[in-house]
N, C-alpha and C positions, 0 to 999 in steps of 0.2 A: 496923658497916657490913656484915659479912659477915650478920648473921642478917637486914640490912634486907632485903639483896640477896637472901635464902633466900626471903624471906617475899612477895617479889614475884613471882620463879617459881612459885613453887606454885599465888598467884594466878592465873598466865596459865595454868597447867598446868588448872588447873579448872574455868576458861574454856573451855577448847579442848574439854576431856570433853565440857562441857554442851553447845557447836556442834552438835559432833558427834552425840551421843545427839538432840538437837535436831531436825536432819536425817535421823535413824534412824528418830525415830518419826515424822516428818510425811510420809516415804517410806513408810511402813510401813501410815499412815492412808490415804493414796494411794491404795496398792496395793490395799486392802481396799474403798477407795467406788467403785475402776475394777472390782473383780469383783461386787460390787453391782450396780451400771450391767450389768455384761456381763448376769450372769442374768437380771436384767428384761428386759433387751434381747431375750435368749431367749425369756423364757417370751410374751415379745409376738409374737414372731414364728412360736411353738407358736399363738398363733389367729390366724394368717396362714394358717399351715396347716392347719389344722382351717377354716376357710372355702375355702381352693380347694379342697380332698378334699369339700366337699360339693358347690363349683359342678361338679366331674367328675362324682360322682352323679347329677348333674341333667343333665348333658352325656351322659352315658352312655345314661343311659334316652329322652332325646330320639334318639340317634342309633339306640337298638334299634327305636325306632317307625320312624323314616326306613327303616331295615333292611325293615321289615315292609313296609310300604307300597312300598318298591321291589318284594319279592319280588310281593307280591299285581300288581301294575304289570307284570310281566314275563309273569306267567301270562298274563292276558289278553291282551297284546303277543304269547306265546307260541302261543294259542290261535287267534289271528287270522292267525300263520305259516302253522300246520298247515292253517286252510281255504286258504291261500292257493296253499298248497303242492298240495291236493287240488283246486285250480280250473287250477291251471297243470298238474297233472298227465291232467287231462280235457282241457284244450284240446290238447295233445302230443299224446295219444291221438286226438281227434279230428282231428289235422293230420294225422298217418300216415294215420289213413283216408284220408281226404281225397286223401293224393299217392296211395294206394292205387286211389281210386277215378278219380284225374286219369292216373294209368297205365295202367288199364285201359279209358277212352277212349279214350286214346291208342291202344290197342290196335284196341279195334271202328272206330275212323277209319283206322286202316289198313288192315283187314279192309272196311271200307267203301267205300274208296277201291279196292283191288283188285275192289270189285262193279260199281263204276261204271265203273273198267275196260273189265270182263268187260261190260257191258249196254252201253254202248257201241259196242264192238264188235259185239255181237247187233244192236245197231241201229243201226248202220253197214250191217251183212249184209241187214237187212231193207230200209232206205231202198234198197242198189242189189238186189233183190229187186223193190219198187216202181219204182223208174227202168227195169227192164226191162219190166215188164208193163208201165209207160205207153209206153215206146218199141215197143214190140209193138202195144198199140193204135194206135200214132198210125201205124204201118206198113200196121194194115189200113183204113186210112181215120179211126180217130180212134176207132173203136168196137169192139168183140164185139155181136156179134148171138148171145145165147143163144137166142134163139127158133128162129135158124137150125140152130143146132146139134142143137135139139130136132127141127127139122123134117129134117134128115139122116140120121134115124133110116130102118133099113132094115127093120126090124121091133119089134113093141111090146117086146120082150125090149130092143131096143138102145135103143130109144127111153125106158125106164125105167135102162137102163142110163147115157143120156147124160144124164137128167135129174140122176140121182143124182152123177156126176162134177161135172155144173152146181152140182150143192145146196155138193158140196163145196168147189166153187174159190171163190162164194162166202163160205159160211163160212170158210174160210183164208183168205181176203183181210181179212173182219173181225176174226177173230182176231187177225191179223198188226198192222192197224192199233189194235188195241184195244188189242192187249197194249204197243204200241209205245209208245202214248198213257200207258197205267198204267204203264208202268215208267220211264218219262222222269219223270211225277209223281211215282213214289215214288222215285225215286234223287236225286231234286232236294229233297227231303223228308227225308228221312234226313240229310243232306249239310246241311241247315238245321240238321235237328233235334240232331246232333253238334256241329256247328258253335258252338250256342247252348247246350249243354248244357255244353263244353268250356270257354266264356264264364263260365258260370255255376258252374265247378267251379275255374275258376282264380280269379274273383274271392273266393272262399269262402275259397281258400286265400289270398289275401293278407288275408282279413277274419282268419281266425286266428291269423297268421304276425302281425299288425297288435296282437292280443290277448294273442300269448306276449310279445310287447314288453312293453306294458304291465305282464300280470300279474308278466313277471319284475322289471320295474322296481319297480313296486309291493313284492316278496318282497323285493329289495335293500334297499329305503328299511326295513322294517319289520326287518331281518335288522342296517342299521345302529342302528335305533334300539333294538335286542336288547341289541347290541354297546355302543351307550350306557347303556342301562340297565343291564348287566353290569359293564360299568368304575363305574360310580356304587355299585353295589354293592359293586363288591370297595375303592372308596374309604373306603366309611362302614365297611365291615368294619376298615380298617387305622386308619381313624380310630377305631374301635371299640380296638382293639388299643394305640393310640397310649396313648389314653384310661384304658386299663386298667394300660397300662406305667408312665403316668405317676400314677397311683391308687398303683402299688408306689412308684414312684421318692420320692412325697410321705410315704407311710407311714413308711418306711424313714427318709427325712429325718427326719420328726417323731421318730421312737424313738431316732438320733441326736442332735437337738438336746435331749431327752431324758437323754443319756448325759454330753453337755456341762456342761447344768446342771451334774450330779450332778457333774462333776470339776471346776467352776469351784466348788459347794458345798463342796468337798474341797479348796481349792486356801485358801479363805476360810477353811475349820479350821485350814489349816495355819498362816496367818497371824495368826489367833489365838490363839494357842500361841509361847512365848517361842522366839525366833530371834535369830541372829546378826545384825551389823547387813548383813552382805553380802549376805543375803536380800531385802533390797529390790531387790535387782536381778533377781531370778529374774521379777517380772512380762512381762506381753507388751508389747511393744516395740511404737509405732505402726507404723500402715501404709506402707511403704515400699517402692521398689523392692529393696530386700536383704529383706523377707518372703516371696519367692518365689523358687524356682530351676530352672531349664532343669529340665525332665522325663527329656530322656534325650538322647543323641549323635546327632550325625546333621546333616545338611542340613534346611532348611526349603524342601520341595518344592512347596509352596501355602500364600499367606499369609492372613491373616483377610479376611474380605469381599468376597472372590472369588467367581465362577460368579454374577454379577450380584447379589451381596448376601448371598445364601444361604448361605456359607460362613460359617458359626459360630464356627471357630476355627482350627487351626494344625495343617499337617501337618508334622511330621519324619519322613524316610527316613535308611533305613540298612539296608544288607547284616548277614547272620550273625548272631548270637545279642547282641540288644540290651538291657540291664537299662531300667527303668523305673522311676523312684522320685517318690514323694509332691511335689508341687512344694512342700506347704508342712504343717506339724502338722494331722492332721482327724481326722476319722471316718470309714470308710469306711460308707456307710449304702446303695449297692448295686454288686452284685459280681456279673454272671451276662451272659447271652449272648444278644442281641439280634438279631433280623434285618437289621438295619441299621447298627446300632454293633460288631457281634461281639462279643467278648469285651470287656468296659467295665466299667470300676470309678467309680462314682461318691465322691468324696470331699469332706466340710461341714466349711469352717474358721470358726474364728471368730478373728478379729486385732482386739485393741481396741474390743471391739464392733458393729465391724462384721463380716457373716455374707455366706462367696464361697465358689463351688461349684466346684470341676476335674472334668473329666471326660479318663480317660484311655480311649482307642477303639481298638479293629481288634485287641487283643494274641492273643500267640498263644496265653497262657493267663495267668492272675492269679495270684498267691502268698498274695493277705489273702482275708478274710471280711469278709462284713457285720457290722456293730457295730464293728468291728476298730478301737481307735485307729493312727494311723500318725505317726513321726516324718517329719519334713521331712527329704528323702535317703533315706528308707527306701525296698528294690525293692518293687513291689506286681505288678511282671511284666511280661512280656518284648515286644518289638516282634513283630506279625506282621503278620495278611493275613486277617484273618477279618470277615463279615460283608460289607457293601456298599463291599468295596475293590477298588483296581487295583492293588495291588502293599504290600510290607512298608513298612508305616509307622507311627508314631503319630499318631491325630486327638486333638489336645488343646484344651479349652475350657475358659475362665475365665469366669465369671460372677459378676457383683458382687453377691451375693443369692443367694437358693435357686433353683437349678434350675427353670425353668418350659416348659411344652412350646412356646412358640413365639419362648421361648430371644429374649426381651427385652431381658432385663437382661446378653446377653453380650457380654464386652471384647477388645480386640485384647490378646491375652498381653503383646506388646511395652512393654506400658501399665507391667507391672510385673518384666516378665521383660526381660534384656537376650539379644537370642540370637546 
C-alpha cells in the first residue's frame, strides 16, 4: 500500500514539472514572437521615416524658392518706395516753395496796398486841386480867357513871358489829369493782378498739399505691403527652420529606432540562450496607464488643448530646483536648445510594439545625450524658464507615434498618466 501510494506521488510530482516547464516554454516562445513583431514593427516604421525625411527635402527646397521669390518681390516693392519717397520728396520741396512764394505775395500785397494808400491820397490831393480850379472858373464866369491873359501883356518881353506861364498851366493841368488817369489804372491793375496771382498761388498750394496726401498714402500702402512681404518672409525663413529642426528631429529618430532594434535584437539573443523559468517575465508589459509616470512635481498650470486647440500638451509648474525624469524606458534621440522649446529632450519608446514620443520642454538644462538609453524615473534635467516661456515650468507632450511637425498624432498625457 505504501509503495502504491509512493508511486502515485511521484506521478503527480511529474506532472506538475511538465505544467510548469509547459508554461516556461510557451512564455518563453511568446516572449520571442512579441520581439519579432516589435523589430518589424520597427524596421517598418524606419521607411516611415526615411519617407517624411525626403517629403521635408522637398518641402524645404520649395520653401527656398518661396524665399527667393519673396526676396526678388520686395526689391521691386522696394524700388518703387524709394521713387516714391523721391516724388513726395520733390512735392515737399515744391510745397515750401510755393508757401515761400504765397509769403512773399503776401508781402508785395502789402507793400501794394500801402501804394494805393499813398496814390490815393495823391489823388484825393489832385481831385481838390481840380475842384478848386473849377470853383475859380465858375467864380470868373465859368471860363479863363487865356487870350486875355495874353493880350494883358505890357510888353513883348511880358507878353512871351505870359505866354509861357499859359504853356505851363496847361501842361500841368494835363499832367495832373493824365497822371491821375494812369495811376488809378495802374493801381486798379496791380491790385487785379496780386489779387489773381495770390488766387493762383493758393490754389497751387492746395493742388500740392492735395498730392502730399496722396503720394504719402500711396508710400503707406506700399511701406504696408513692405511690411507684408517682410512678415511672409521671415514666416517661410522660420518654416524654413521649423523644417530643418525637424530634418534633425527625424534623423535622430531614425538612428534611435535604429539603436532599438539593435536592443530588442539583444533582448531575442538573450532569449535564446538558456534561462530561468522566471525570465519570462522580464518581457514588456502591454500598454497601460502604469506604463507611464508623472514627469516631475508640481501643479498643472495649463491643461492639453488649450489656447484654442493649439496646446500640444501639458504644463507643470513648480518653484526651486525641480528634477525631471523619463516618463517612460526610450531613447533619448534629441537633446539640445530650441527657440521655442528651450532646452528639450526628445525621447522614442517602444511599449509592445507600439512606438510614442515625450517631449520634455523649457528645462533649465538636461543631464542625457542624444543616443542616451533612459530608464523610466530616470532625471534627464531640471525645471526652468527657457525658450518661449512665461515663467518655470515643464511643457510635456505625449505622442502616440513618432514626433511630427504638426504634432497630429498628440495625446492628452491624462490618457496614460494619472496627475
Amino acid at each position: 500500500m505504501k509503495k502504491r501510494t509512493f508511486s502515485v506521488i511521484c506521478i503527480l510530482m511529474l506532472m506538475m514539472v511538465s505544467f510548469s516547464f509547459s508554461d516556461s516554454e510557451k512564455a518563453f516562445a511568446t516572449s520571442k514572437g512579441d520581439l519579432r513583431q516589435e523589430i518589424n514593427d520597427l524596421k517598418e516604421k524606419q521607411e516611415n521615416l526615411d519617407k517624411q525625411k525626403k517629403d521635408l527635402e522637398e518641402s524645404e527646397s520649395e520653401t527656398e524658392e518661396k524665399i527667393d521669390e519673396n526676396q526678388a518681390e520686395q526689391e521691386r516693392i522696394n524700388a518703387q518706395i524709394q521713387e516714391i519717397d523721391q516724388k513726395v520728396a520733390n512735392t515737399e520741396e515744391d510745397i515750401q516753395n510755393t508757401e515761400q512764394e504765397i509769403s512773399q505775395t503776401k508781402k508785395d500785397i502789402k507793400e501794394l496796398k500801402e501804394n494805393i494808400k499813398e496814390a490815393k491820397k495823391r489823388i484825393k490831393e489832385r481831385d481838390e486841386l481840380l475842384k478848386n480850379r473849377l470853383r475859380t472858373l465858375q467864380k470868373n464866369g465859368g471860363s479863363i480867357s487865356y487870350l486875355e491873359v495874353l493880350l494883358g501883356a505890357q510888353n513883348f518881353g511880358d507878353f512871351l513871358s505870359r505866354s509861357n506861364a499859359v504853356s505851363k498851366i496847361m501842361d500841368s493841368d494835363k499832367q495832373i489829369l493824365e497822371k491821375q488817369r494812369a495811376e488809378k489804372e495802374q493801381l486798379e491793375s496791380d491790385k487785379a493782378e496780386v489779387e489773381k496771382k495770390q488766387d493762383e498761388l493758393v490754389a497751387k498750394k492746395d493742388e500740392l498739399e492735395s498730392m502730399k496726401v496722396k503720394l504719402d498714402k500711396q508710400r503707406k500702402e506700399k511701406a504696408n505691403l513692405m511690411a507684408q512681404l517682410e512678415k511672409e518672409e521671415q514666416e517661410l525663413h522660420d518654416h524654413k527652420m521649423s523644417l530643418q529642426e525637424e530634418q534633425e528631429i527625424l534623423k535622430n529618430q531614425k538612428s534611435a529606432q535604429k539603436r532599438l532594434i539593435e536592443k530588442k535584437k539583444q533582448e531575442l539573443e538573450q532569449l535564446n540562450k538558456p534561462q530561468p523559468s522566471t525570465s519570462s517575465s522580464s518581457g514588456t508589459p502591454p500598454v497601460s496607464n502604469g506604463q507611464f509616470t508623472r514627469p516631475a512635481q508640481g501643479y498643472v498650470s495649463d491643461e492639453y488643448g488649450t489656447r484654442g486647440g493649439t496646446h500640444y500638451g501639458m504644463d507643470i509648474a513648480k518653484g526651486g530646483s525641480v528634477p525631471i525624469i523619463a516618463s517612460a524606458s526610450g531613447i533619448i534621440f534629441r537633446a539640445y536648445h530650441s527657440s521655442s522649446y528651450g532646452n528639450v529632450v526628445f525621447i522614442t519608446h517602444n511599449i509592445d510594439g507600439q512606438e510614442f514620443t515625450t517631449i520634455y520642454a523649457h528645462m533649465s538644462r538636461y543631464t542625457v545625450s542624444e543616443n542616451q538609453y533612459v530608464k523610466k524615473g530616470q532625471v534627464i534635467g531640471y525645471m526652468g524658464n527657457t525658450g518661449d516661456s512665461t515663467g518655470q515650468h515643464l511643457h510635456f507632450e505625449l505622442h502616440e507615434g513618432p514626433w511630427n511637425y504638426s504634432k497630429s498624432n498628440s495625446v492628452n498625457p491624462r490618457k496614460y498618466i494619472g496627475f
